[in-house]
BAVEX-748064 format. One line per field, with one value per residue: x, y, z of N, C-alpha, C in turn; residue in one letter; residue number from 1. Coordinates in nm, 3 decimals, decimal comma, padded with zeros to 5 digits, always signed. Example, Ala and Ser with C-alpha at 12.3 -4.5 7.8 and 13.67 -1.06 7.14 Angstrom:
REM residues 2
npx: (+01,319;+01,285)
npy: (-00,569;-00,225)
npz: (+00,780;+00,708)
capx: (+01,230;+01,367)
capy: (-00,450;-00,106)
capz: (+00,780;+00,714)
cpx: (+01,320;+01,290)
cpy: (-00,330;+00,003)
cpz: (+00,780;+00,787)
code: (A;S)
pos: (1;2)
REM end
This chain:
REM residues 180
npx: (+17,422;+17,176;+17,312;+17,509;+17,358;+17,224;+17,444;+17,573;+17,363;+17,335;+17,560;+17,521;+17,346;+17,126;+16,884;+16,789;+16,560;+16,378;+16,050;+15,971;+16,214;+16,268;+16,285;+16,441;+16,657;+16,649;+16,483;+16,605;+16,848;+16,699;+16,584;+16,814;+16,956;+16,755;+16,818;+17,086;+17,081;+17,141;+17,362;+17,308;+17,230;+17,264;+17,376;+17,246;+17,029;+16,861;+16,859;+16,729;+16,677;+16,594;+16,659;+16,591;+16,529;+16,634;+16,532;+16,602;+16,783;+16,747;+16,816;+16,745;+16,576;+16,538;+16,425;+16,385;+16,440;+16,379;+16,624;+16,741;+17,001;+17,241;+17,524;+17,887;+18,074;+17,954;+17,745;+17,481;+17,146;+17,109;+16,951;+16,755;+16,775;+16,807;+16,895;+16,855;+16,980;+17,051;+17,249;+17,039;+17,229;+17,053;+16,933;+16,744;+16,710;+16,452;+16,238;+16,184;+16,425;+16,588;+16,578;+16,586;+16,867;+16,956;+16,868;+17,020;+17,281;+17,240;+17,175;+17,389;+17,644;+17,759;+17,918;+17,863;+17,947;+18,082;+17,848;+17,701;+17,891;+17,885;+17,658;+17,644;+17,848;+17,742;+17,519;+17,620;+17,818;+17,646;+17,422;+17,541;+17,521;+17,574;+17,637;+17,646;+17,472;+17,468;+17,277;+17,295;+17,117;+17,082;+17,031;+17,223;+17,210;+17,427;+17,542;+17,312;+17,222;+17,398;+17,757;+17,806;+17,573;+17,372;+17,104;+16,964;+17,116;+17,268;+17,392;+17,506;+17,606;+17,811;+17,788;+17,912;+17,973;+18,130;+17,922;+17,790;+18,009;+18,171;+18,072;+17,916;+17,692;+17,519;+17,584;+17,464;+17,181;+17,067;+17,105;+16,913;+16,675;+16,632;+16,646;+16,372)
npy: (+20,565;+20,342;+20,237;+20,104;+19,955;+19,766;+19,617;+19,513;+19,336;+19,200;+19,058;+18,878;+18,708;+18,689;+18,786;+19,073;+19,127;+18,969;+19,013;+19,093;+19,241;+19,403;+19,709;+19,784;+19,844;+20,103;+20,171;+20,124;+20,245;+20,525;+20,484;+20,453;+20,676;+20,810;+20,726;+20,793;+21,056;+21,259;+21,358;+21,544;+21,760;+22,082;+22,193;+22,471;+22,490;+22,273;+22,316;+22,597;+22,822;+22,785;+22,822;+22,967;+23,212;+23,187;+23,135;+22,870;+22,661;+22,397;+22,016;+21,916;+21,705;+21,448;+21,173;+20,868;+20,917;+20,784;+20,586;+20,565;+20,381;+20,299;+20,093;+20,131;+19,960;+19,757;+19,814;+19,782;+19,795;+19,984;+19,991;+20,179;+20,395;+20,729;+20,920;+21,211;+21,442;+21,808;+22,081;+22,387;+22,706;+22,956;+22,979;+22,765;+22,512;+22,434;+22,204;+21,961;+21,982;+21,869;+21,586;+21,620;+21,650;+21,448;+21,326;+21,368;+21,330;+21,039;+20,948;+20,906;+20,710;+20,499;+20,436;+20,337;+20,489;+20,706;+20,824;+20,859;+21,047;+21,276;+21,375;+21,473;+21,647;+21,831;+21,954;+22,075;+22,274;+22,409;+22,504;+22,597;+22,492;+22,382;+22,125;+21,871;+21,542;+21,227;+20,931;+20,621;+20,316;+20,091;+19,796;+19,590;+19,497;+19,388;+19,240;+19,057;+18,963;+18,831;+18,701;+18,622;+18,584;+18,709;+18,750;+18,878;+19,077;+19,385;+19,733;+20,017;+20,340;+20,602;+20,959;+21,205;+21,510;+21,807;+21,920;+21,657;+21,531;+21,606;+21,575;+21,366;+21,331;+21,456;+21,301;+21,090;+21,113;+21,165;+20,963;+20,772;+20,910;+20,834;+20,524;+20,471)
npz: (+12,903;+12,902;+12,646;+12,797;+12,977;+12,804;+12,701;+12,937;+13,017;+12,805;+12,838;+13,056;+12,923;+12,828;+12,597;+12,439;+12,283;+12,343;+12,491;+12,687;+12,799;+12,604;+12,645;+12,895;+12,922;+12,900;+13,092;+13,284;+13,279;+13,369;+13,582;+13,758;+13,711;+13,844;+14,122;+14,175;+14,221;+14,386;+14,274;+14,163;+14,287;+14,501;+14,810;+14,854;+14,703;+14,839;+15,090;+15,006;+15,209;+15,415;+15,691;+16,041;+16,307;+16,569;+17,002;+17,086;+17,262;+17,299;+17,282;+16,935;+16,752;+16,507;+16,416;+16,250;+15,951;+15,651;+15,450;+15,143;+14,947;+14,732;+14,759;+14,742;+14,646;+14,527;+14,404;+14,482;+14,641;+15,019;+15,198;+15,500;+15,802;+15,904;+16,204;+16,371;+16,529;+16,686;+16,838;+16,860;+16,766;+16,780;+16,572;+16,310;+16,123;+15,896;+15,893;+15,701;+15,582;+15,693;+15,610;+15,335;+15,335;+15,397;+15,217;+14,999;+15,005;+15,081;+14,809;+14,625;+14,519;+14,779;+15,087;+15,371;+15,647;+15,559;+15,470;+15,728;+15,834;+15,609;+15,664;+15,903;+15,939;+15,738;+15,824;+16,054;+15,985;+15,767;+15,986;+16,226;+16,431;+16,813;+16,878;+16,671;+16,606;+16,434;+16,390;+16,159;+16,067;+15,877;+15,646;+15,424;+15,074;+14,996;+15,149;+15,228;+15,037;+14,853;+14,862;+15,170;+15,271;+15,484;+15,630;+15,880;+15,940;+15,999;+15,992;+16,212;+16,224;+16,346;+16,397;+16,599;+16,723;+16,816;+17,095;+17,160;+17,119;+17,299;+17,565;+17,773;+17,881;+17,725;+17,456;+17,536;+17,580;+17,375;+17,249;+17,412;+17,368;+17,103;+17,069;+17,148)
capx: (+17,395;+17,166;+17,398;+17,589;+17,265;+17,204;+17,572;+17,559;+17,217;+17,312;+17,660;+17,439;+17,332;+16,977;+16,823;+16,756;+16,443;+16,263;+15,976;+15,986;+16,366;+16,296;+16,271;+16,502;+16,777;+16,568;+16,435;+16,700;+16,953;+16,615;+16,601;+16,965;+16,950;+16,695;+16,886;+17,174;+16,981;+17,201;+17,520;+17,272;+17,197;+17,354;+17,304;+17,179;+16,868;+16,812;+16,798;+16,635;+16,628;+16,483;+16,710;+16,487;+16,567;+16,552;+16,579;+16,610;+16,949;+16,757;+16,843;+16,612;+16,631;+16,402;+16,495;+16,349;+16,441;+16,423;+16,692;+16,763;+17,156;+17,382;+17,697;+17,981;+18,176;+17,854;+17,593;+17,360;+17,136;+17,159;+16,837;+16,754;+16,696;+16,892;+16,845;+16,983;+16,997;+17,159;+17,197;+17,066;+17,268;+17,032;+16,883;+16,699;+16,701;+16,348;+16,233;+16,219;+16,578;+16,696;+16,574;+16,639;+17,007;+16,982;+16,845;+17,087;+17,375;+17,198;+17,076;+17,484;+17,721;+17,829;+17,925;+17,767;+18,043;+18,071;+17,700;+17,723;+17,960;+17,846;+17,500;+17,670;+17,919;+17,672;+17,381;+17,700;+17,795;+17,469;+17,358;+17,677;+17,504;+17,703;+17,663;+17,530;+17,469;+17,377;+17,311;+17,261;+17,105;+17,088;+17,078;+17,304;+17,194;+17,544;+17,597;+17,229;+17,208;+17,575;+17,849;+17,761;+17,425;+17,352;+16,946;+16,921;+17,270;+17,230;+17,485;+17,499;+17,688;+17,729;+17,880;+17,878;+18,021;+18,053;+17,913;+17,787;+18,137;+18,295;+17,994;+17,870;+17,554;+17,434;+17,525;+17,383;+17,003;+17,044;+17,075;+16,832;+16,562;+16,639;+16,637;+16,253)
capy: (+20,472;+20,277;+20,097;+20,001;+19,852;+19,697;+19,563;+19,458;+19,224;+19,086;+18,980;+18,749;+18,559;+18,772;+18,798;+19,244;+19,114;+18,909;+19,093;+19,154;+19,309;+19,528;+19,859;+19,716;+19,914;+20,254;+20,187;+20,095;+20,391;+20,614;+20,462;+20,457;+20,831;+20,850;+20,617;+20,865;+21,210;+21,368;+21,362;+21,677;+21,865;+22,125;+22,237;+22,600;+22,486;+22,185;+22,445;+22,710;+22,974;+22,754;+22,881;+23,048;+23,245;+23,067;+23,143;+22,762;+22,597;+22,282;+21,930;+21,916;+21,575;+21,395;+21,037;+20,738;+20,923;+20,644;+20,623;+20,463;+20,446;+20,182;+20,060;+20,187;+19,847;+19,631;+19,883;+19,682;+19,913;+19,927;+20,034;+20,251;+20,492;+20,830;+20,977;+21,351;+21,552;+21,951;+22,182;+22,458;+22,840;+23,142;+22,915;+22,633;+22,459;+22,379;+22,036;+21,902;+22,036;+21,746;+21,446;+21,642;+21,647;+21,264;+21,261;+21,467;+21,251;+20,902;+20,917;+20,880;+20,585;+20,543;+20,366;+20,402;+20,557;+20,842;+20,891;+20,911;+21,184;+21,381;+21,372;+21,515;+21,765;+21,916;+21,980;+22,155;+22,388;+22,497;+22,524;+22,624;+22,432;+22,362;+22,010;+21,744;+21,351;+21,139;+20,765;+20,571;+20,234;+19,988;+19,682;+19,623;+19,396;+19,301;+19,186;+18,958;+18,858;+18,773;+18,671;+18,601;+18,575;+18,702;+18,836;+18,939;+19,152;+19,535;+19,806;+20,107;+20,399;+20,762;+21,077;+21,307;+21,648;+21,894;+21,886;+21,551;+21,435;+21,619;+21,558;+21,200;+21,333;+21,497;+21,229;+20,964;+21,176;+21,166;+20,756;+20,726;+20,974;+20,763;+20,380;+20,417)
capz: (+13,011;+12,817;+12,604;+12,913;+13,060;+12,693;+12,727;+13,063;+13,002;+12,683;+12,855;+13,100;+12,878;+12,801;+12,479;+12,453;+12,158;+12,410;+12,483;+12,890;+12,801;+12,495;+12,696;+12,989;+12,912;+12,897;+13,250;+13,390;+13,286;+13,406;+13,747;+13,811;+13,726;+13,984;+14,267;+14,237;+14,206;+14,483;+14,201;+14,074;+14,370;+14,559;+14,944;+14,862;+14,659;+14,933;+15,202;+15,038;+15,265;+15,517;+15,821;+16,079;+16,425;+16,769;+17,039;+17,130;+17,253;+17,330;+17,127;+16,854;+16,720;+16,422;+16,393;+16,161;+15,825;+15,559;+15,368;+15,065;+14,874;+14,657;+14,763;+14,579;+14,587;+14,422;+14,334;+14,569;+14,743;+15,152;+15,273;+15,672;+15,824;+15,972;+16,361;+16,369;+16,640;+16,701;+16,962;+16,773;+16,835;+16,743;+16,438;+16,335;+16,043;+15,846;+15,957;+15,610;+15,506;+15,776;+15,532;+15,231;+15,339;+15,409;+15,061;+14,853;+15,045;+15,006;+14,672;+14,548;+14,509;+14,897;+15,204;+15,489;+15,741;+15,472;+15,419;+15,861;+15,870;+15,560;+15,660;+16,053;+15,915;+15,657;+15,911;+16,153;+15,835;+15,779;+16,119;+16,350;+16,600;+16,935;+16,802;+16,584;+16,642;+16,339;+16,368;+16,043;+16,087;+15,747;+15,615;+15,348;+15,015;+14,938;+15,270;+15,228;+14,888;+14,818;+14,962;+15,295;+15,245;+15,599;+15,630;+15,986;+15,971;+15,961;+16,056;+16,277;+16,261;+16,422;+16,374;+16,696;+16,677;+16,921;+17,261;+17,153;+17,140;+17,400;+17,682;+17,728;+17,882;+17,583;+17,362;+17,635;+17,645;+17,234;+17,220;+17,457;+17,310;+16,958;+17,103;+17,148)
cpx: (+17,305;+17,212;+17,455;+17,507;+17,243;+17,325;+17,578;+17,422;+17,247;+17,448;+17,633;+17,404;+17,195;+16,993;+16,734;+16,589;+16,353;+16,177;+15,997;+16,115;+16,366;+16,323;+16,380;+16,587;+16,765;+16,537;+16,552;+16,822;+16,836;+16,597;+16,739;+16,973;+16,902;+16,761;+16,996;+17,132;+17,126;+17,311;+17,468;+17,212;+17,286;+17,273;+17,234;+17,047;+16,802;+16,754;+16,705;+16,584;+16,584;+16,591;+16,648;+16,581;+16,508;+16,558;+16,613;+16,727;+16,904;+16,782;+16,657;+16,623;+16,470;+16,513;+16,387;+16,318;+16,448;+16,534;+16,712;+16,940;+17,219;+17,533;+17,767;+18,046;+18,046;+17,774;+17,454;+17,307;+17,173;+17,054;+16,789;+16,709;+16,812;+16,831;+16,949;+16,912;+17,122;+17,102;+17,201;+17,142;+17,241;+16,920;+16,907;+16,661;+16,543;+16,355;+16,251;+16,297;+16,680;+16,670;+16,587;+16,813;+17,075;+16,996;+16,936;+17,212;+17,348;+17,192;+17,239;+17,556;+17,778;+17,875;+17,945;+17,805;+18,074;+17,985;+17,675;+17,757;+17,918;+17,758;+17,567;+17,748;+17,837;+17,592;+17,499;+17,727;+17,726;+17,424;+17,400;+17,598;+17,617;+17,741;+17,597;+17,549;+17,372;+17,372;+17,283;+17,245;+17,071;+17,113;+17,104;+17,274;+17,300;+17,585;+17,476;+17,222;+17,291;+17,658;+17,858;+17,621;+17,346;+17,231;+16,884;+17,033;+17,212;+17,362;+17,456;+17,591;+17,680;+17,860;+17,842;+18,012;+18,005;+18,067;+17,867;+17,907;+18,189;+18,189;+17,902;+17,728;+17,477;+17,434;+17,443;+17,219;+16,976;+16,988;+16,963;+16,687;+16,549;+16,590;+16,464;+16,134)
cpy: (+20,359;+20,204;+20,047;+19,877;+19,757;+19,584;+19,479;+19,311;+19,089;+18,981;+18,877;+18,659;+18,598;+18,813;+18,988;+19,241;+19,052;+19,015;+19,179;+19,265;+19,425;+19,685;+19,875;+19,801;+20,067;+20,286;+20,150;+20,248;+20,497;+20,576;+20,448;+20,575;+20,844;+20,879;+20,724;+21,028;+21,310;+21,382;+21,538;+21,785;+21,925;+22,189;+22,365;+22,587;+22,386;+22,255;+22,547;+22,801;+22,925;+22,737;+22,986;+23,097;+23,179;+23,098;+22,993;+22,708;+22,448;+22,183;+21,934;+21,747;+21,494;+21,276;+20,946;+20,810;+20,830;+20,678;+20,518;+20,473;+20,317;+20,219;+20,121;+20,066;+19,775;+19,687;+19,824;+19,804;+19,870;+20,073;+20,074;+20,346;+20,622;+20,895;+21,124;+21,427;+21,703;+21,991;+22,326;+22,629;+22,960;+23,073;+22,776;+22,609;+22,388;+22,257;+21,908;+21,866;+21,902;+21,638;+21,473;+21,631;+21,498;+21,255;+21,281;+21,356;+21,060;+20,877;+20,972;+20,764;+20,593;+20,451;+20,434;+20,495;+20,674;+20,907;+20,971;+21,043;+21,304;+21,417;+21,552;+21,691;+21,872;+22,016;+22,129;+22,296;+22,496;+22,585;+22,620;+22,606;+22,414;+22,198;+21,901;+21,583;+21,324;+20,970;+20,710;+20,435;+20,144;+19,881;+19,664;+19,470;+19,298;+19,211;+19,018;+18,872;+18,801;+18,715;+18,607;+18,556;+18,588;+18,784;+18,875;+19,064;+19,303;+19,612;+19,921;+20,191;+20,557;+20,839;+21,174;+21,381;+21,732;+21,891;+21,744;+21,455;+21,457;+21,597;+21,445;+21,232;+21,370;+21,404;+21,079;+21,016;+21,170;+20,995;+20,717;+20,753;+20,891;+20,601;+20,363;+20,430)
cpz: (+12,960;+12,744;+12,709;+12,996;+12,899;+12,738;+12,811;+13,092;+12,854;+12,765;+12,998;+13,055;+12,846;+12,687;+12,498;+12,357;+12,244;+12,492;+12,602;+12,861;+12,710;+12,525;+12,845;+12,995;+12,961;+13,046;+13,313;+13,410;+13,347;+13,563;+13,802;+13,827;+13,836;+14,137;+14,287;+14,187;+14,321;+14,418;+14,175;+14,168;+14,492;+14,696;+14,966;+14,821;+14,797;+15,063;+15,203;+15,109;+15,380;+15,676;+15,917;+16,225;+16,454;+16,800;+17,184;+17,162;+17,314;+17,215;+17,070;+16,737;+16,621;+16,358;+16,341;+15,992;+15,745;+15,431;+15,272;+14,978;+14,806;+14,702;+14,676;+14,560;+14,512;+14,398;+14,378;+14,615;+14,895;+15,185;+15,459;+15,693;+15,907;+16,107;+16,341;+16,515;+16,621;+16,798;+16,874;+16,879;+16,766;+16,667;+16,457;+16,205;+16,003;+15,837;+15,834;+15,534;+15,580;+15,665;+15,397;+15,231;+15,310;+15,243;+15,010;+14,884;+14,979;+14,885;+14,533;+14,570;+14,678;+14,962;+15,288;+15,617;+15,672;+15,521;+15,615;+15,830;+15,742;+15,595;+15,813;+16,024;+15,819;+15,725;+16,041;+16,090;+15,804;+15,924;+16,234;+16,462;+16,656;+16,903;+16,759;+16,607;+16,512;+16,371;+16,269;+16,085;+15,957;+15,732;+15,434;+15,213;+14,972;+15,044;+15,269;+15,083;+14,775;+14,891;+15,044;+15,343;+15,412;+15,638;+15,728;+16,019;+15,924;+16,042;+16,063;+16,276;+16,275;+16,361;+16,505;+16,635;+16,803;+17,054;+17,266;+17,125;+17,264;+17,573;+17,676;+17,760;+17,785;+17,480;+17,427;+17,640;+17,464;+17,223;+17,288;+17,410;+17,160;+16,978;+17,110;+17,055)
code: (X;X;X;X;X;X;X;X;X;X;X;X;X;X;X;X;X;X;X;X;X;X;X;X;X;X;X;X;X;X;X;X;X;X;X;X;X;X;X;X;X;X;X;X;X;X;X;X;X;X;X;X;X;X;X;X;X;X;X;X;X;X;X;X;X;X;X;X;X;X;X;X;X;X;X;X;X;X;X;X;X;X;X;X;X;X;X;X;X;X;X;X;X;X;X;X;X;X;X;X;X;X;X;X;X;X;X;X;X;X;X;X;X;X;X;X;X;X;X;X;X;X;X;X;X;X;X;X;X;X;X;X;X;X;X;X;X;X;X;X;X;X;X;X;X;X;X;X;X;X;X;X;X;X;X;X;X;X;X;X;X;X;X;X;X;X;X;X;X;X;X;X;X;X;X;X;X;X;X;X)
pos: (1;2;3;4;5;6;7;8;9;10;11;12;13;14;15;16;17;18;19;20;21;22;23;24;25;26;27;28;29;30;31;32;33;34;35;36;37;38;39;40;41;42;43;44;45;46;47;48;49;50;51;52;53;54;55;56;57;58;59;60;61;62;63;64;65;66;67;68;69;70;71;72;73;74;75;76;77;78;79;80;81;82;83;84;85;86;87;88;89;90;91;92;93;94;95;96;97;98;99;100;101;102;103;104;105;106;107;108;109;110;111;112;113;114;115;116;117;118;119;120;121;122;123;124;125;126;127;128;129;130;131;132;133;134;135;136;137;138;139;140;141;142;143;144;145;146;147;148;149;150;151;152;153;154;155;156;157;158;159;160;161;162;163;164;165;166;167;168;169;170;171;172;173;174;175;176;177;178;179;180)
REM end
């Protein structure tokens, strides 16, 4: 990965000997590693054991996860945040295992209607809640600092599941508990 970032800098038009650049390559293949970390993790270590009895069937909902992820069409990132909600049945998922999920998902090559529904169907999986609501809210660098160049633009998108699909009140008491 390294030569490719070498490669990739010199074919700009960048000098790899000028001083600022000499190590450029090194950090860069080491923070890319980073950015997509979730290529190397799997949902049994993320969880860890951390499934507990309930005997709760109310929503349980932890919303303004920050998320961070790169595009897969431009390798831009597209920076937000995740809202989850479940109705849990018996069991309840360790509170930290919700933004580790975000993480393991975010932190690969994506777009953002994916990263939604994996985030939704993973948490259901795990959980066998009655049902899950994710919203993903982001703003997208390829969308601001290319193209379009559009710097107030951000996009929204959900994944309901469940009784949050099939009953509007439940997913109508979710949006509302999230909007504030």
């Amino acid at each position: 990965m390294e030569k490719a970032f070498a490669s990739i800098i010199e074919a700009i038009g960048e000098d790899l000997n000028r001083p600022g650049l000499q190590d450029t390559p090194k950090r860069a293949a080491k923070a890319f590693e980073f950015l997509n970390q979730g290529y190397t993790q799997d949902l049994e270590t993320v969880i860890n054991g951390a499934l507990f009895p309930s005997d709760s069937r109310e929503m349980v909902i932890v919303k303004d996860i920050e998320l961070y992820s790169l595009c897969e069409h431009h390798l831009l990132p597209f920076i937000g945040k995740a809202h989850i909600a479940y109705l849990p049945t018996g069991k309840v998922l360790g509170l930290s295992k919700l933004a580790r999920i975000v993480d393991m998902f975010a932190r690969r090559l994506q777009i953002q209607e994916s990263l939604t529904h994996q985030i939704a169907t993973t948490i259901q999986e795990v959980t066998g809640a009655d049902g899950v609501a994710v919203v993903v809210e982001a703003k997208h660098m390829c969308m601001m600092m290319r193209g379009v160049e559009k710097q107030n633009s951000s996009m929204k998108t959900s994944a309901m599941l469940g009784k949050f699909k099939e009953r509007s009140e439940t997913r109508a008491e979710f949006l509302s508990l999230i909007a504030n």
